[in-house]
C-alpha positions in Angstrom: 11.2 36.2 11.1 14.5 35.9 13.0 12.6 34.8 15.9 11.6 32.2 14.2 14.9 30.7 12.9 15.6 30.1 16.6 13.6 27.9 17.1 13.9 23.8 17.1 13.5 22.8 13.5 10.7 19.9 14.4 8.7 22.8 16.5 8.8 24.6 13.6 7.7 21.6 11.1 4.9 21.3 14.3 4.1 25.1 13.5 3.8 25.0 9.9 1.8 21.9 10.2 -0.7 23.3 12.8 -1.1 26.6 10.0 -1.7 24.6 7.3 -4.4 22.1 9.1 -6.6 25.3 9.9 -8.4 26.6 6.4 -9.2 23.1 6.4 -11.2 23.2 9.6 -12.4 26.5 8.5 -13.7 25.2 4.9 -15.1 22.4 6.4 -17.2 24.8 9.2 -17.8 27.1 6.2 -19.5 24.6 4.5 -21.2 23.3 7.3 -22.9 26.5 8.3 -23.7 27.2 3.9 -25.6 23.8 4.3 -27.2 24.8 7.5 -28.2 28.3 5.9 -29.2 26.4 2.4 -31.5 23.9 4.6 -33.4 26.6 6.2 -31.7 25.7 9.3 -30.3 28.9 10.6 -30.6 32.3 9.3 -27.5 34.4 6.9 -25.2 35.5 9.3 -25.3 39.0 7.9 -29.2 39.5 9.1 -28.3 38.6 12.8 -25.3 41.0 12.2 -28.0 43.7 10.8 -29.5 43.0 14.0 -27.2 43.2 16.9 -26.2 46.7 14.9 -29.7 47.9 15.3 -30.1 46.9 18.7 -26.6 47.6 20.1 -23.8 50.3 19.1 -20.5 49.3 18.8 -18.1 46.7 16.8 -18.8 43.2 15.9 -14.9 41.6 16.9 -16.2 37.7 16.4 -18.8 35.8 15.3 -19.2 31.7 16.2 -22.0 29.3 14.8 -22.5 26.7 17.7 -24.7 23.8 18.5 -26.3 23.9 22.2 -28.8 21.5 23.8 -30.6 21.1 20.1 -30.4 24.0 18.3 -28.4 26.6 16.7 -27.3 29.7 18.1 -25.2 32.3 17.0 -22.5 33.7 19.7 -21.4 37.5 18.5 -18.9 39.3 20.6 -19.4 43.3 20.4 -17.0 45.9 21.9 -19.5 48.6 23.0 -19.1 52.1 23.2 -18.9 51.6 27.1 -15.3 49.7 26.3 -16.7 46.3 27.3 -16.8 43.6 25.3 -20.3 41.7 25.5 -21.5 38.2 24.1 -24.8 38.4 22.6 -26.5 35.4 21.6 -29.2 34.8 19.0 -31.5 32.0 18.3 -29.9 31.1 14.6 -32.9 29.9 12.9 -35.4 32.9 14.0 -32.7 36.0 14.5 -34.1 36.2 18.6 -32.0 37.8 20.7 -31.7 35.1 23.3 -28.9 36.2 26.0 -26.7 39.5 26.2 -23.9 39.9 28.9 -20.3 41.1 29.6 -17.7 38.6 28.5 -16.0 37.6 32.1 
């Protein structure tokens, strides 16, 4: 904290406002993807999850919902047991594994 109390009181007003404005982006995404999931739209996240575990060792470190050219897809990024971390991306409605490759 006593880095903090150097800085510029307005950056730190900036700061607070900037932490504050995020679960709010992150409810409203949360909702977005429950409505998506409820509409048949894309599958649970925790079946593409079960997935990528069966197919590939390793940890999940983050997983993104994202709309490209018309559909859905589901970007995971897994740290494999070869110390790389690797995007692997599935089709969100069906679970396909679409794309796997080293992060750059």
């Amino acid at each position: 904290m006593r880095g903090l109390s150097r800085l510029p009181f307005p950056l730190l007003l900036a700061l607070a406002g900037a932490v504050l404005a995020v679960p709010a982006v992150a409810d409203d995404e949360h909702d977005r993807a429950r409505q998506l999931m409820r509409d048949g739209e894309v599958a649970p996240l925790e079946r593409i999850i079960a997935t990528a575990r069966e197919q590939y060792a390793g940890k999940i470190l983050e997983a993104k919902l994202e709309h490209e050219r018309g559909r859905w897809l589901y970007e995971l990024e897994m740290l494999g047991e070869d110390g790389k971390v690797w995007e692997l991306y599935f089709d969100a409605r069906s679970g396909e594994l679409i794309d796997r490759h080293p992060e750059h």
